[in-house]
Kinemage of the C-alpha trace (Angstrom):
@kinemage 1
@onewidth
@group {chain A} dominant
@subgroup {mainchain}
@vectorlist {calphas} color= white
{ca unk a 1} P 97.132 -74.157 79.370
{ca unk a 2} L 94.274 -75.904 78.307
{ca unk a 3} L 94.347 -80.220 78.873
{ca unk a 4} L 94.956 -80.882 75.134
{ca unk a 5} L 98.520 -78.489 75.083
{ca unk a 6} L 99.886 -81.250 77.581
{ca unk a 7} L 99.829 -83.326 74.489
{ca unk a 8} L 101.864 -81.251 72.327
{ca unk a 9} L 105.693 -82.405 73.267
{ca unk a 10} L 108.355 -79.341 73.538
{ca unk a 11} L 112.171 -79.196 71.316
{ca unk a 12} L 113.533 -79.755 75.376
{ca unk a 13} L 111.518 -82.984 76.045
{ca unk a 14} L 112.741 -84.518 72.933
{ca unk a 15} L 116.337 -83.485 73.231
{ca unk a 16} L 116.315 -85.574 76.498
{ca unk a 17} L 114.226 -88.045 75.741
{ca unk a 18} L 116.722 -88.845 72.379
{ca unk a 19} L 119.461 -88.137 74.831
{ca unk a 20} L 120.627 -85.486 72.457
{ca unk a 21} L 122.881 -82.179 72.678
{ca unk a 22} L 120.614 -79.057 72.444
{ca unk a 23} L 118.763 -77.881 69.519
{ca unk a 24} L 119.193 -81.561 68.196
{ca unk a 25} L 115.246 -81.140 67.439
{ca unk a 26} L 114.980 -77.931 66.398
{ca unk a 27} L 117.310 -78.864 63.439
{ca unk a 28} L 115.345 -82.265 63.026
{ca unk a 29} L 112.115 -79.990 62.601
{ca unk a 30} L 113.770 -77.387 60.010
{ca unk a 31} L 114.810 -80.492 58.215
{ca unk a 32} L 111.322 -82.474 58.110
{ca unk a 33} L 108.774 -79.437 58.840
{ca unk a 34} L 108.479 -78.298 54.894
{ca unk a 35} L 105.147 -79.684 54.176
{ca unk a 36} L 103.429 -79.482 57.673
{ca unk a 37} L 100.735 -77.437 58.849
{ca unk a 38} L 100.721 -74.887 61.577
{ca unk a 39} L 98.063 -75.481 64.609
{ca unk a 40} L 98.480 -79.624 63.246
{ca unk a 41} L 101.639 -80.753 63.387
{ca unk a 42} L 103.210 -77.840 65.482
{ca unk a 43} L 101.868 -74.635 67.272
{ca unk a 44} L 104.116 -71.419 67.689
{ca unk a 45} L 103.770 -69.463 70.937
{ca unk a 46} L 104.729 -66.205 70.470
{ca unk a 47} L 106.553 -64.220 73.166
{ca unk a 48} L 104.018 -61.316 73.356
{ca unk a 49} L 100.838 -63.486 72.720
{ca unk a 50} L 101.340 -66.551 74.625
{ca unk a 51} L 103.724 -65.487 77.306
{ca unk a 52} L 101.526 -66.926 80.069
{ca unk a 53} L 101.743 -70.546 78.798
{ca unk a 54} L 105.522 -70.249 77.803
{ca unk a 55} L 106.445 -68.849 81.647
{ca unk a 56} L 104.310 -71.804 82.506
{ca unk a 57} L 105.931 -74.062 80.341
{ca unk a 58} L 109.643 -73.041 81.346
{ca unk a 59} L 108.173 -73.708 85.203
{ca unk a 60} L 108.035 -77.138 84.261
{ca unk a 61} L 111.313 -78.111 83.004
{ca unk a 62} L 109.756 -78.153 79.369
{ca unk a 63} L 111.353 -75.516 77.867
{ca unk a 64} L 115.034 -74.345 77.802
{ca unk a 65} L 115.240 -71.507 79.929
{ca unk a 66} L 116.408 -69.288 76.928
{ca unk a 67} L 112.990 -69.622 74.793
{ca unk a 68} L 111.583 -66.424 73.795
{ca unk a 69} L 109.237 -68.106 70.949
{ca unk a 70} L 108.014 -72.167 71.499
{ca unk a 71} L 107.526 -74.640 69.267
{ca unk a 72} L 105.195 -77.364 70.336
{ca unk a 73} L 104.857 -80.400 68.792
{ca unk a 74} L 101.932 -82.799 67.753
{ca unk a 75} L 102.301 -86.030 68.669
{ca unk a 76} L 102.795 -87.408 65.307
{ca unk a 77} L 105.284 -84.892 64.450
{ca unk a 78} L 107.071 -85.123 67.108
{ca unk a 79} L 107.250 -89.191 66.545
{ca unk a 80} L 108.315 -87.945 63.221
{ca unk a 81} L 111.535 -86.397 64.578
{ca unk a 82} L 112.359 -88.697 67.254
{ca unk a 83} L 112.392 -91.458 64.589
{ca unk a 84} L 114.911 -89.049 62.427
{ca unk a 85} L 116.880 -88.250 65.558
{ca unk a 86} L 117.074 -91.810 66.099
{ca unk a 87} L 118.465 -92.877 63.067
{ca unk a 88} L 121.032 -90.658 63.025
């Protein structure tokens, strides 16, 4: 994983860190995600392609151990949704 994916914040992290139920961010980002851009606001990792990072990602506690496809977040997006989770 290269030093600038450490930036990109996982559905996981922000369930806990919003002290939410699972999957609480995953909805937020169906809700709010309509006009964002892939690779800017959110990267997809792709069981076949990017299995190397999501193994490592699951090794870290940053992924529910179910994920067979990740979403990562940008920074800003995921700011987005913790503000939406926050206010509801």
């Amino acid at each position: 994983m290269s030093g600038s994916d450490r930036d990109w914040i996982t559905f996981r992290e922000l369930d806990q860190a919003c002290a939410r139920d699972k999957g609480s961010a995953f909805r937020a980002f169906k809700r709010l995600s309509a006009g964002w851009q892939e690779e800017r606001d959110f990267r997809v990792l792709k069981a076949g392609e990017d299995q190397e990072q999501i193994l490592t990602l699951k090794s870290a506690g940053r992924l529910y151990a179910g994920t067979v496809n990740a979403v990562l977040l940008s920074p800003a997006a995921a700011r987005e949704i913790r503000a939406a989770l926050d206010q509801s």
